[in-house]
C-alpha atoms as an extended CHARMM CRD file, in Angstrom:
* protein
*
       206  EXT
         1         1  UNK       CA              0.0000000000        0.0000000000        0.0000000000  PROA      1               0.0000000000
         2         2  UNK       CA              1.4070000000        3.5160000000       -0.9540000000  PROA      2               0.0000000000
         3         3  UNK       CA              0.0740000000        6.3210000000        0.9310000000  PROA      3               0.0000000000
         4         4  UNK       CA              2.6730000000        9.3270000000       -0.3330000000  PROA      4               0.0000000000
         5         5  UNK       CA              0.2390000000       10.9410000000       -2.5790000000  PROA      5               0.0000000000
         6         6  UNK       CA             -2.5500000000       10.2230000000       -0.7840000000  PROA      6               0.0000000000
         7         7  UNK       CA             -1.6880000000       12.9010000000        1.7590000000  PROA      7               0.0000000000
         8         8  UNK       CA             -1.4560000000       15.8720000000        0.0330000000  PROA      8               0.0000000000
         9         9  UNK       CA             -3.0640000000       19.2270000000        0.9690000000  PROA      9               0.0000000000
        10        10  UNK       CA             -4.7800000000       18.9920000000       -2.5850000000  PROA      10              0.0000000000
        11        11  UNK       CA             -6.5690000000       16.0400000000       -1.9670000000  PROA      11              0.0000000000
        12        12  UNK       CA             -7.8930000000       17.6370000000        1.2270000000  PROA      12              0.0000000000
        13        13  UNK       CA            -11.8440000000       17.7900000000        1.5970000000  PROA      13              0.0000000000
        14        14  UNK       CA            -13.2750000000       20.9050000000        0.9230000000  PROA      14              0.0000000000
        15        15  UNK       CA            -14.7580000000       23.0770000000        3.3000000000  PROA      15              0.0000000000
        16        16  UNK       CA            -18.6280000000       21.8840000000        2.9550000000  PROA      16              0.0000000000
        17        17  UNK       CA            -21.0740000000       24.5300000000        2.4930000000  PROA      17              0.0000000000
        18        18  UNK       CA            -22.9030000000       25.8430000000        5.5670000000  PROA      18              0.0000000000
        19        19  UNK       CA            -26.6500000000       24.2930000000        5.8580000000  PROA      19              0.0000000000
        20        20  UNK       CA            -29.3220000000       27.4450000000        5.6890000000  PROA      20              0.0000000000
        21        21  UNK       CA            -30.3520000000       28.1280000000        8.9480000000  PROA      21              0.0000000000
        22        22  UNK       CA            -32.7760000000       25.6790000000       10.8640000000  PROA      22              0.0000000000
        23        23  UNK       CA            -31.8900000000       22.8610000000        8.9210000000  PROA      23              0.0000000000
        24        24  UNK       CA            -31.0240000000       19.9110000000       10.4440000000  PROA      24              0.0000000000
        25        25  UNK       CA            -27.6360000000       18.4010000000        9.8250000000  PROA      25              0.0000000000
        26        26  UNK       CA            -25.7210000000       15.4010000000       11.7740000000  PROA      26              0.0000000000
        27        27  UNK       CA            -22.0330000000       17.0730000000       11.2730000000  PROA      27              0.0000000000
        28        28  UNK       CA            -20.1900000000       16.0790000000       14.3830000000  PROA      28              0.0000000000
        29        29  UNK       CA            -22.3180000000       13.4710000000       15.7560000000  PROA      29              0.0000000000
        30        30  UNK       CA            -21.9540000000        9.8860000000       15.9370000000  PROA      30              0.0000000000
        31        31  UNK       CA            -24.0520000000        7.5710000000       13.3520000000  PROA      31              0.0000000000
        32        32  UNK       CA            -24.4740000000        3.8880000000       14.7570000000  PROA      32              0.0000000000
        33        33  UNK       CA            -25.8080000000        1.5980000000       12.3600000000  PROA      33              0.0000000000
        34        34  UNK       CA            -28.8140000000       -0.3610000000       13.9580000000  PROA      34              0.0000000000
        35        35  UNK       CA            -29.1220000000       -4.0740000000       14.1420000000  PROA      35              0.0000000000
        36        36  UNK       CA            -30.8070000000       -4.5700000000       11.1480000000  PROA      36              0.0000000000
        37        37  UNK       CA            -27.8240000000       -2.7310000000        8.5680000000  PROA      37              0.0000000000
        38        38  UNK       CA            -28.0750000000       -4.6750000000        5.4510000000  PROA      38              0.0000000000
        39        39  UNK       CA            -24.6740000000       -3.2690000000        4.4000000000  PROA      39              0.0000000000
        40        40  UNK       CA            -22.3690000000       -5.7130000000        6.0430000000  PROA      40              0.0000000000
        41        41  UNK       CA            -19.2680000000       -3.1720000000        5.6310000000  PROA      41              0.0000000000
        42        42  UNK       CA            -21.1660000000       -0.8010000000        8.2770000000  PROA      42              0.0000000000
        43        43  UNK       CA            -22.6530000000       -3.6650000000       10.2970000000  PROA      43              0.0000000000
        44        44  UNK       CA            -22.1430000000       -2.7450000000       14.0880000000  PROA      44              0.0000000000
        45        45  UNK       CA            -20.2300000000        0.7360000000       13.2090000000  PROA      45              0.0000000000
        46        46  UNK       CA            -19.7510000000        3.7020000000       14.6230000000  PROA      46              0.0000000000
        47        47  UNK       CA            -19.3320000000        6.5800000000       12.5560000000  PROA      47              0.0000000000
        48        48  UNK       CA            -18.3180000000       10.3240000000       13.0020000000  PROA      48              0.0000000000
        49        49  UNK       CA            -19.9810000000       12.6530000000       10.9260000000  PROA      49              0.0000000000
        50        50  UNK       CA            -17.3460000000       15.2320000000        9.4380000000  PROA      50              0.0000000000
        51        51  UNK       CA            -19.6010000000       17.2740000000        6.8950000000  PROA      51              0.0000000000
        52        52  UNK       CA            -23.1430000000       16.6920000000        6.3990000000  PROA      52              0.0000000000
        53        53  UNK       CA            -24.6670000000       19.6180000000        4.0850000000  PROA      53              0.0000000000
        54        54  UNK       CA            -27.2620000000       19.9390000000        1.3070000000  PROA      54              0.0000000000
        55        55  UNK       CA            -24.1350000000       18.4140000000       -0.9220000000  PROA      55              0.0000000000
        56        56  UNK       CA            -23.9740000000       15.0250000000        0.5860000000  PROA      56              0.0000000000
        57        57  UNK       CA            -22.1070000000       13.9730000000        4.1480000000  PROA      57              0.0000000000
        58        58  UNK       CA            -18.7630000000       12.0470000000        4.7590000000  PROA      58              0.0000000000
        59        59  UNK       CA            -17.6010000000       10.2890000000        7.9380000000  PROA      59              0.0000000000
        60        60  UNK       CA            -14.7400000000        8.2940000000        9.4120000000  PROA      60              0.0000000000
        61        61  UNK       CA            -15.9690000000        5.0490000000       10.7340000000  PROA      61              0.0000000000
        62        62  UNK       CA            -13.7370000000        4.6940000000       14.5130000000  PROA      62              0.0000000000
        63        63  UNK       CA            -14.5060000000        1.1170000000       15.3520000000  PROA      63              0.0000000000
        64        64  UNK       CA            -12.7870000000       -0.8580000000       12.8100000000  PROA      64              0.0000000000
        65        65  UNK       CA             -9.0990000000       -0.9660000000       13.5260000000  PROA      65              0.0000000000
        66        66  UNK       CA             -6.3450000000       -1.4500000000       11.0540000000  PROA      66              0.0000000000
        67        67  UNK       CA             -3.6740000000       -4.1660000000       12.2950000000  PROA      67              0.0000000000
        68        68  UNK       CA             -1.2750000000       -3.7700000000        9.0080000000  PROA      68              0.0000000000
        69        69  UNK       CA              0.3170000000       -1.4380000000        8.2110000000  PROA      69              0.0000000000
        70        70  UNK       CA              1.3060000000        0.0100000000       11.5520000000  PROA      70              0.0000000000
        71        71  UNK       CA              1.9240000000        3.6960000000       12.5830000000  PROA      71              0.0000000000
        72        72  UNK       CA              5.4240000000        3.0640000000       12.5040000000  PROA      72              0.0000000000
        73        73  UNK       CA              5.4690000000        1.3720000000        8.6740000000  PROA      73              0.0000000000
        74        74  UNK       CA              3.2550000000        3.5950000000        7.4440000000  PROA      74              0.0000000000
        75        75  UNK       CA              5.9210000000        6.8980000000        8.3190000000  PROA      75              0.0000000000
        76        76  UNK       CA              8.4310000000        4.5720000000        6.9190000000  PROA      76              0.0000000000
        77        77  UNK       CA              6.6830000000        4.4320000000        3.6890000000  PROA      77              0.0000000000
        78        78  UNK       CA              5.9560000000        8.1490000000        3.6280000000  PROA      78              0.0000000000
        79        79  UNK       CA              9.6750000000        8.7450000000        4.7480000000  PROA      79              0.0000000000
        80        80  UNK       CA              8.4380000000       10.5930000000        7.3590000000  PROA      80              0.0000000000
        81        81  UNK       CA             11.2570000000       10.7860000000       10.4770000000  PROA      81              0.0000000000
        82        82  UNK       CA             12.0880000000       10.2260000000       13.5030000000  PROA      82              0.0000000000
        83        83  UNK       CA             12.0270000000        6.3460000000       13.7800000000  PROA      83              0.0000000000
        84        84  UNK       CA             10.4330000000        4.5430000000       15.3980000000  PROA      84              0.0000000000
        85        85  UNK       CA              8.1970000000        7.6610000000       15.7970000000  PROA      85              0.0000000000
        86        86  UNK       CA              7.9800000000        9.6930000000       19.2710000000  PROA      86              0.0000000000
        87        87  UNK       CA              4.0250000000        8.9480000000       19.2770000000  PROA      87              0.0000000000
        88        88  UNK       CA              2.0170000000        6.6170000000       18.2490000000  PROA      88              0.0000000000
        89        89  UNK       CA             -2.1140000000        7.3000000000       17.1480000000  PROA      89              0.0000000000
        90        90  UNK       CA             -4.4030000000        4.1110000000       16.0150000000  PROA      90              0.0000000000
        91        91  UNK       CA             -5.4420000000        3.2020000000       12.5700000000  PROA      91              0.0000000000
        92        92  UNK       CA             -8.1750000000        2.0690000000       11.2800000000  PROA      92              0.0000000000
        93        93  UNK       CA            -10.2380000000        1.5430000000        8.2050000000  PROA      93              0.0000000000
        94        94  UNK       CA            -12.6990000000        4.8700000000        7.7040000000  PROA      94              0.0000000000
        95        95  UNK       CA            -15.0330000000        3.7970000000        5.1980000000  PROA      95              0.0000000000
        96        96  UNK       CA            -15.1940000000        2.1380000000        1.9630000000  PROA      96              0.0000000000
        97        97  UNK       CA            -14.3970000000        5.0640000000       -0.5370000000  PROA      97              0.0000000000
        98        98  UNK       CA            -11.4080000000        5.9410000000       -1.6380000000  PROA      98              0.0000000000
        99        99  UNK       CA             -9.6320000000        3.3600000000        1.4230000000  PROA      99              0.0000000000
       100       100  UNK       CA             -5.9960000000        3.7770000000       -0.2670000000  PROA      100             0.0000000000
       101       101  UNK       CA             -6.5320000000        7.7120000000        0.8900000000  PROA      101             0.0000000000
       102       102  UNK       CA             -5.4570000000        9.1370000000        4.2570000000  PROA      102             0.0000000000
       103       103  UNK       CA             -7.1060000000       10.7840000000        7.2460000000  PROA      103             0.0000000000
       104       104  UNK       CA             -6.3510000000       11.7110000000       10.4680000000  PROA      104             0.0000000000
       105       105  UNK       CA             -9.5130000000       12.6880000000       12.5660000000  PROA      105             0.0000000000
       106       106  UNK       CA             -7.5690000000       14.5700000000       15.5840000000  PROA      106             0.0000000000
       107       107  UNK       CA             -8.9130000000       16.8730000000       18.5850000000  PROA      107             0.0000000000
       108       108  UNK       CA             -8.8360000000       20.4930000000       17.5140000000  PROA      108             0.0000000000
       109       109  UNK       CA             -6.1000000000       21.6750000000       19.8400000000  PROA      109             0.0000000000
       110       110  UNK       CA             -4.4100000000       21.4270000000       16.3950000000  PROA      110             0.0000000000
       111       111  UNK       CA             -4.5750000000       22.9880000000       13.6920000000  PROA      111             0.0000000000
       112       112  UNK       CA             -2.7600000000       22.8460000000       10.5780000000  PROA      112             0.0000000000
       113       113  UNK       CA             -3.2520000000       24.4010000000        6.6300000000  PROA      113             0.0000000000
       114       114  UNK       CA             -5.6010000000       22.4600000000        4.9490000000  PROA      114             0.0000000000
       115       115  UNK       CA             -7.0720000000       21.4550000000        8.3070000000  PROA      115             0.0000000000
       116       116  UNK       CA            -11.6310000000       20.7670000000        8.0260000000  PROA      116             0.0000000000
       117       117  UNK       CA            -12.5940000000       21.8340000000       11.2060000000  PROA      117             0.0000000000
       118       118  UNK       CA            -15.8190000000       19.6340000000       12.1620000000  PROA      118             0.0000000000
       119       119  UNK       CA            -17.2480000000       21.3490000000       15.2740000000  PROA      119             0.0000000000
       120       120  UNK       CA            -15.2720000000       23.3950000000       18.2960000000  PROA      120             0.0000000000
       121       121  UNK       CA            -13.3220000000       19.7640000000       19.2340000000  PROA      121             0.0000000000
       122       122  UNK       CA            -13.0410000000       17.7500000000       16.4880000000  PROA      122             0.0000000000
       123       123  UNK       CA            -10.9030000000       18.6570000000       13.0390000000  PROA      123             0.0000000000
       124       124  UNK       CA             -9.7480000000       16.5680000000       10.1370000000  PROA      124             0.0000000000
       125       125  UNK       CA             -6.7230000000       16.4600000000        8.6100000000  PROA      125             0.0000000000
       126       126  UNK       CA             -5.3690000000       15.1490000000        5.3170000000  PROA      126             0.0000000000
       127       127  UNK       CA             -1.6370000000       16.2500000000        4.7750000000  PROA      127             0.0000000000
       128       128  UNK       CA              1.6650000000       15.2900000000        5.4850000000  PROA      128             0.0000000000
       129       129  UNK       CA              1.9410000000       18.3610000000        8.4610000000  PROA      129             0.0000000000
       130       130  UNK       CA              0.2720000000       16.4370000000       10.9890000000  PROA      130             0.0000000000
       131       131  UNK       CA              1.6900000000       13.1740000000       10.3890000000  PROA      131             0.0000000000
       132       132  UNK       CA              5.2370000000       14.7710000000       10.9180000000  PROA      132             0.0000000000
       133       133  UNK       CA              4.1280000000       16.6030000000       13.8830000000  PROA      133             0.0000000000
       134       134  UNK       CA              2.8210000000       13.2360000000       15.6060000000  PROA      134             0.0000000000
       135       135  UNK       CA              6.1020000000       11.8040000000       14.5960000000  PROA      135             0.0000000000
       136       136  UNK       CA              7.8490000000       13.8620000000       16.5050000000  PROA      136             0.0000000000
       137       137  UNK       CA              6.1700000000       14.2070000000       19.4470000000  PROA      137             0.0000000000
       138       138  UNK       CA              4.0120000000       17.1620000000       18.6720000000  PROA      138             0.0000000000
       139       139  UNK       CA              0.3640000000       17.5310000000       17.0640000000  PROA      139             0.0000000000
       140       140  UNK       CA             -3.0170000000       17.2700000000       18.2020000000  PROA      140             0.0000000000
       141       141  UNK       CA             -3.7130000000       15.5670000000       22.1810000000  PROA      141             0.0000000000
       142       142  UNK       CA             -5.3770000000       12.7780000000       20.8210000000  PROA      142             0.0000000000
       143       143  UNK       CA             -6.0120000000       11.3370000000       16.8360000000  PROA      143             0.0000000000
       144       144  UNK       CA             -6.5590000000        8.6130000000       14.7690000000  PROA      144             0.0000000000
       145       145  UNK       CA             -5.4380000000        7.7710000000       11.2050000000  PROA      145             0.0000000000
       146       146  UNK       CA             -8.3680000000        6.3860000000        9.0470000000  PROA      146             0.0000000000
       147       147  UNK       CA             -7.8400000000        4.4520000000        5.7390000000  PROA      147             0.0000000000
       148       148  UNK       CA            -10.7930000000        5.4790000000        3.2660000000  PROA      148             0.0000000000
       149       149  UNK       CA            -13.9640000000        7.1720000000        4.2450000000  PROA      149             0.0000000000
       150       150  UNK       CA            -17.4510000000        6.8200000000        4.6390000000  PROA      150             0.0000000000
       151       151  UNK       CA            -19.5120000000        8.7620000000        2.0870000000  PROA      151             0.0000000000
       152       152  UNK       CA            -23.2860000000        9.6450000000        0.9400000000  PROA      152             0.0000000000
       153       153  UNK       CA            -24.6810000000       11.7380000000       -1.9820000000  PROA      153             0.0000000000
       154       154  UNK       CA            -27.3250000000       14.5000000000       -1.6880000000  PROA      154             0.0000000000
       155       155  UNK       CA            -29.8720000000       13.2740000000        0.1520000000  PROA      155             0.0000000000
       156       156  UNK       CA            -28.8390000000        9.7900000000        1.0720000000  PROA      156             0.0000000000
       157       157  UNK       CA            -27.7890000000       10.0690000000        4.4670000000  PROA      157             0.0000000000
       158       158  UNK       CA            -31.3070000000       11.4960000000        5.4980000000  PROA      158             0.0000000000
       159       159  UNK       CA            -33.1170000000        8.6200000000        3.6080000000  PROA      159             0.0000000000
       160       160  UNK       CA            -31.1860000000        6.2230000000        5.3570000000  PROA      160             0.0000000000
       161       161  UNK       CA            -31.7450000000        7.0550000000        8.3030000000  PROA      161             0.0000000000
       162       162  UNK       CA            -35.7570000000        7.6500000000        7.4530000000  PROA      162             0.0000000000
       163       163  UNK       CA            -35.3910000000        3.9250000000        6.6450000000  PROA      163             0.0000000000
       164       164  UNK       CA            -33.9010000000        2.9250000000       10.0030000000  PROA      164             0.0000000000
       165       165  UNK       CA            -30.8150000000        1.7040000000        8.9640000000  PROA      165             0.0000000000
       166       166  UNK       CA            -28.7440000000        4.6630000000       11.4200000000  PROA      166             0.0000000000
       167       167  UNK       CA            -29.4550000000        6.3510000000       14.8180000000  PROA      167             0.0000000000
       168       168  UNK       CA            -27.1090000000        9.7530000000       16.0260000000  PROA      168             0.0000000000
       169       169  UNK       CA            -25.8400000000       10.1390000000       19.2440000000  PROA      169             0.0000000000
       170       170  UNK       CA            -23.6370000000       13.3360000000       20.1330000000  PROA      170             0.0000000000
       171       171  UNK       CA            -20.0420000000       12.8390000000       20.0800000000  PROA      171             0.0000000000
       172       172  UNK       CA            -17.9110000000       11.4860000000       22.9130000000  PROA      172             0.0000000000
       173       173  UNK       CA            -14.4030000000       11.8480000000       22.5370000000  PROA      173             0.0000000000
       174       174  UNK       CA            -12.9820000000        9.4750000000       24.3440000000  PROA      174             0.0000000000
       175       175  UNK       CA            -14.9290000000        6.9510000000       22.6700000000  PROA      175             0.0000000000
       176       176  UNK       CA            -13.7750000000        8.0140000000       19.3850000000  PROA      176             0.0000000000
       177       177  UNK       CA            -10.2990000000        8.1320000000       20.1770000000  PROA      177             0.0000000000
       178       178  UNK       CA            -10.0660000000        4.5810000000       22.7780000000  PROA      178             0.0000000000
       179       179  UNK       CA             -8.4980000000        1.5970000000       21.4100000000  PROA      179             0.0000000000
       180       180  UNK       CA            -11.5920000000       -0.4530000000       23.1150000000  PROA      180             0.0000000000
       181       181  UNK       CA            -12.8100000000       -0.9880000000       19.6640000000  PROA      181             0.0000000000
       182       182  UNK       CA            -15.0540000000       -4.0850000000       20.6890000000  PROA      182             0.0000000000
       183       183  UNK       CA            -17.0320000000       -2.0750000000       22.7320000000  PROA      183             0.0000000000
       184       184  UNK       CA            -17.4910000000        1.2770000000       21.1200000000  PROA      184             0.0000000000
       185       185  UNK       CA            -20.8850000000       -0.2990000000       19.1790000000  PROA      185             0.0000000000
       186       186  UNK       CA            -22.5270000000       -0.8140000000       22.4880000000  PROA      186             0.0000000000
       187       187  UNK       CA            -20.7760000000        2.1790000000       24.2960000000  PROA      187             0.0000000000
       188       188  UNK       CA            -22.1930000000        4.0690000000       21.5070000000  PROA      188             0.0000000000
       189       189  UNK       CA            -25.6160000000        3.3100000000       21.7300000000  PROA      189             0.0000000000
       190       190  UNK       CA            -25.3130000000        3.6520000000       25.7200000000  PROA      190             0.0000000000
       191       191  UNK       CA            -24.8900000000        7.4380000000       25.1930000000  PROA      191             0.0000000000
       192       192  UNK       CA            -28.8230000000        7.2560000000       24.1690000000  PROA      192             0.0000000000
       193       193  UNK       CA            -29.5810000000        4.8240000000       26.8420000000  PROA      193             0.0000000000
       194       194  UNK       CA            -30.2520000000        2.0120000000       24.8500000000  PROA      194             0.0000000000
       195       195  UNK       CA            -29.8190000000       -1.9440000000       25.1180000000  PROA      195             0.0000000000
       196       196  UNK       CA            -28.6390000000       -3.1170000000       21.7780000000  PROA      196             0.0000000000
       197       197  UNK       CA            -30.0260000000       -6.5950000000       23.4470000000  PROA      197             0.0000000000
       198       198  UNK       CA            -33.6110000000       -4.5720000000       23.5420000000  PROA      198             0.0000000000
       199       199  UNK       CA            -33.3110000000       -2.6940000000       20.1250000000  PROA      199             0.0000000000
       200       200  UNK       CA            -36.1500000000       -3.3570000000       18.0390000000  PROA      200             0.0000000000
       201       201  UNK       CA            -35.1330000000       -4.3440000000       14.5310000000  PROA      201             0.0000000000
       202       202  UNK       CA            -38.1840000000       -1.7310000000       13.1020000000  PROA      202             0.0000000000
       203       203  UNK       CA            -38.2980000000        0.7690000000       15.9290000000  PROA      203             0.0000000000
       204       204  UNK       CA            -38.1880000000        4.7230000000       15.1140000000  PROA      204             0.0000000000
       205       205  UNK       CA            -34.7680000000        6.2480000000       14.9010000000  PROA      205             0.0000000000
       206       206  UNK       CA            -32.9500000000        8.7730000000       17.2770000000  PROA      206             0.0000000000
């Protein structure tokens, strides 16, 4: 897998257009998939929303960790110094578009050109500047680096979740950001009080 041109400040998402006022847009929340998700790629998944406008919405699933390559080979391949690297941030697959492409959702203590904020603590990143900075010990308190993304048209988001295939729960960041990635599906669903064991397959949607 070659990343190199992958990150590059030209491939970075572009700022999303703001929704008109009063509409109703999931940027920044969490999107679980409920028990009945046909799609198995999104079966049990927790999702964070990074744009969500009148365009379309995009998200980095942060349940489905990456075991190959590591941190550490990936900065090799990107001949990105020091190594082995002064910090270390989790990877994991973010969706099924695009998955040769890289992102690093990151807590917006950081901020570097390029940089899509997604609400006042959460930013994403897709250059080569916040790769080094992690490297060396630097960069944002706490990230991940996501492989691919998750990605809807105009439109298709919403009717998804009219067809219960997704509830939204606000963000927790600790929960994005923990390696307990068995548990985040469950955690997730917690933050709305709900037993997944008690989830009705047809029930109405948060």
């Amino acid at each position: 897998m070659v990343l190199p041109d992958e990150f590059d400040d030209e491939d970075a998402p572009a700022a999303p257009r703001k929704p008109a006022p009063g509409a109703q847009f999931l940027t920044g929340q969490l999107l679980i998939a409920m028990p009945s998700m046909a799609d198995s790629r999104f079966a049990n998944s927790v999702i964070l929303i990074c744009a969500h406008t009148p365009e379309g919405a995009m998200g980095i699933v942060v349940n489905q960790p990456l075991d190959q390559p590591s941190f550490e080979d990936l900065l090799k391949q990107l001949d990105i110094a020091p190594a082995p690297p002064a910090r270390q941030i989790l990877l994991c697959t973010g969706g099924p578009v695009d998955n040769a492409r890289g992102f690093v959702l990151h807590t917006a203590d950081w901020t570097g050109e390029g940089s899509l904020r997604v609400d006042d603590n959460l930013a994403l990143a897709a250059s080569l500047d916040i790769l080094k900075a992690i490297a060396g010990g630097d960069g944002p308190k706490q990230g991940l680096l996501a492989l691919g993304y998750a990605g809807w048209g105009p439109g298709q988001l919403d009717a998804e979740i009219q067809q219960n295939a997704w509830l939204s729960a606000p963000p927790a960041i600790d929960l994005v950001f923990d390696d307990d990635h068995k548990t985040k599906w469950r955690r997730a669903l917690g933050i709305l009080k709900i037993d997944p064991l008690l989830l009705s397959l047809s029930a109405g949607h948060a």
